[in-house]
N, C-alpha and C positions, 0 to 999 in steps of 0.2 A: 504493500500500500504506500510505505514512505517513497518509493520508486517512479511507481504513479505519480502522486501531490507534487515530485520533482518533475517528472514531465511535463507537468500540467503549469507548472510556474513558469517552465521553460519555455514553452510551447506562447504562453499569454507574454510575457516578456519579449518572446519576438514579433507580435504583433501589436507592441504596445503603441504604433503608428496607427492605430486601427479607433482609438481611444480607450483600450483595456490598459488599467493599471494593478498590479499585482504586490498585495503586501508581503510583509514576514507570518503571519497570521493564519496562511492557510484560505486564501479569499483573494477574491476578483473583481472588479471594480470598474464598472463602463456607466458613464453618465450617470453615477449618483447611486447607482444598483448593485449590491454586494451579493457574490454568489459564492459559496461554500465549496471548497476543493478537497471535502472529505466522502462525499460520494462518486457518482460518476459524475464525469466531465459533461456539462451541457452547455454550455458556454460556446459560440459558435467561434469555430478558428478561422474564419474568414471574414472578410468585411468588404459590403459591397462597393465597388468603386463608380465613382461618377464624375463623368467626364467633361471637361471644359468646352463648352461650346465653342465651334468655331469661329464662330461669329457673334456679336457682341447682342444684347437682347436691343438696345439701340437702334444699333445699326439697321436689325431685323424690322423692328419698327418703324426706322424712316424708308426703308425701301418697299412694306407696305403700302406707306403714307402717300411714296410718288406714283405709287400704282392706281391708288384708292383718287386719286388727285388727276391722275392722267383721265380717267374715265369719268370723273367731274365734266374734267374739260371737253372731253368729247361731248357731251350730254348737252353741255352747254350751247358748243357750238350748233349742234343741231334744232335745238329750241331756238335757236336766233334765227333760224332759216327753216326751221317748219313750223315755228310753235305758233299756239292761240294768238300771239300778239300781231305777228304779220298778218296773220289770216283775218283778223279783224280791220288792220288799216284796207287791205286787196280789199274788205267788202266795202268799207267807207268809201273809201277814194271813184271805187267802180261806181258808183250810185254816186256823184257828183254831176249833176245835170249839164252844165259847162261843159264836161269833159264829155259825156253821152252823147251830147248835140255834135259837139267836134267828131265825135268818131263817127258816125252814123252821116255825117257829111260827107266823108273821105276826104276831104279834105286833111295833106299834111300841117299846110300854113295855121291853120284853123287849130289841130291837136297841139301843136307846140305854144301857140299862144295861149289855149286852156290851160297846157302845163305850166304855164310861165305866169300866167295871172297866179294860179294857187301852190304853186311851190314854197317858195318861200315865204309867203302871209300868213300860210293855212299848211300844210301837210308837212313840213318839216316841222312845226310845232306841236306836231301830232306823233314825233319821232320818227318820220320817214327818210331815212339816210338817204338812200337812191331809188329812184322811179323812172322809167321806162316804158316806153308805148313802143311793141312791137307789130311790124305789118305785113306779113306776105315775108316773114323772115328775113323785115327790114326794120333795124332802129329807125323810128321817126321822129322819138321825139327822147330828150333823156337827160336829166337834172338829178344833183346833188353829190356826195361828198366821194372821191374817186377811190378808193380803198375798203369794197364792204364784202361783208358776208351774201353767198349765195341768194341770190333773192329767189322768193315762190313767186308763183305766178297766177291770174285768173282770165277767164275769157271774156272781153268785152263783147258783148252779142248787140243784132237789129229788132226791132218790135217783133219779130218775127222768130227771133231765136238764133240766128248762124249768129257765126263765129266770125267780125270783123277786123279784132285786134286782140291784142294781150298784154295785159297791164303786167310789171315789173316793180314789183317791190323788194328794196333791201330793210331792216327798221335797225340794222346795228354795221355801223363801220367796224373794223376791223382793229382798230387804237382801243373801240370803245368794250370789244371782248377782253383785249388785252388787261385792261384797267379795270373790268368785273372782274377777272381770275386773281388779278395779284390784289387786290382791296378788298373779295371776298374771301379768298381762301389761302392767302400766303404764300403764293406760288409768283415763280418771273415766269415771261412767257416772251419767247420768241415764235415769231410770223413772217414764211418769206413767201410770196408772190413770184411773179415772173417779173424781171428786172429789177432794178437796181431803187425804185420809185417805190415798188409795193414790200419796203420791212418795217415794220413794227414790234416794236418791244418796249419792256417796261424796266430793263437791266441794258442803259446803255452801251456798255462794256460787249455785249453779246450780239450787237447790232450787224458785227461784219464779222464775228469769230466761227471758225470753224465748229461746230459741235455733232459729236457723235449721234446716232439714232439712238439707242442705248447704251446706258452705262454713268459716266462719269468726266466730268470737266473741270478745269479751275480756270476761272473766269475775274480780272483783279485779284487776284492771288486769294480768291476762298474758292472752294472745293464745291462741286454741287451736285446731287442726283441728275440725273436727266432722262428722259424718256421725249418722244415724239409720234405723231400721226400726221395723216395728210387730210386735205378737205377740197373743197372750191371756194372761188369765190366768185364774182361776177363774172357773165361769160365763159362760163365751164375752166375759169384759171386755175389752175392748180396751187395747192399752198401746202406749208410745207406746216408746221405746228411744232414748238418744243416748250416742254414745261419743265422748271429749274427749282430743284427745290433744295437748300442749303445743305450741304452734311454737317 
């Protein structure tokens, strides 16, 4: 038996890395719990190990964050070019008598001066960025701010019902997505268009810098997530979208 209790001390003394501490006494000792080494040994000789993560629970969480942030941004973008709000100016504007009478004239000279009376007085105050009368797959007429998001569209019809023109609504420039993402949800956001005229961003610095589709950047010497997607914008333009969010 004395043979044993020496084993048993030996045994607990080399896993005293484990938290077991072993007196002169005959006893065992893990986290405040005394266990008796005068019968059998119960005391487990092993101790589970646990592993350092790789990666930091931080980390883990802001690369969530720019994922959770990225599909924001998509969402967003899309309600700015399909949601209730466009859909509501396309039905105001279309129902504008001025503008009826003009198109239903055929007359161009006629539609552009409709537009140009209520542009600026009336439907830009109504948040209309850019508006558009198309005809037979011709711009005829087309006012406000040159950088927007995708606009919807509706048919302007004759008493009759056809189909004479198509109104073009955008209700969000492309500055003005930028500046809901980073003011509501702390994100930078870089926008590039087709040529050198359509970028937009809300982080200077990131205005002409090369940035990955995924992954990581340092932009003024801070570190940033980053992630990106593509969209349109007026005229089936392609645009490029990157969301930047601090490490």
């Amino acid at each position: 038996m004395m043979g044993f209790r020496r084993l048993a001390v030996l045994t607990l003394a080399a896993i005293g890395c484990a938290g077991w501490s072993v007196s002169g006494h005959g006893a065992a000792t893990h986290r405040g719990q005394t266990v008796a080494l005068n019968g059998p040994l119960t005391v487990p000789l092993t101790a589970p190990v646990t592993r350092a993560p790789t990666t930091s629970a931080a980390t883990r969480a802001q690369t969530t964050g720019i994922d959770q942030l990225t599909i924001v941004a998509r969402r967003r973008y899309d309600i700015e070019q399909y949601g209730p709000a466009v859909h509501d100016l396309l039905r105001r504007v279309a129902a504008d008598p001025g503008l009826q009478a003009a198109v239903r004239s055929g007359s161009t000279a006629a539609i552009r001066a409709a537009v140009a009376a209520k542009f600026d007085s009336v439907w830009y105050h109504w948040h209309v960025s850019r508006l558009r009368i198309v005809r037979h797959g011709k711009v005829v007429a087309d006012a406000g701010v040159p950088f927007v998001v995708a606009p919807s569209s509706w048919p302007l019809r004759d008493a009759h019902g056809r189909v004479l023109a198509t109104l073009e609504i955008s209700d969000q420039d492309v500055i003005g997505f930028v500046r809901f993402m980073h003011r509501n949800h702390g994100v930078d956001v870089v926008v590039r268009g087709v040529g050198p005229a359509h970028v937009r961003s809300s982080l200077p610095a990131a205005l002409r810098l090369a940035l990955p589709d995924h992954g990581q950047a340092t932009i003024a010497g801070r570190r940033y997530h980053v992630r990106s997607f593509t969209k349109k914008a007026l005229s089936n333009e392609p645009v490029k979208i990157w969301i930047l969010l601090p490490v």
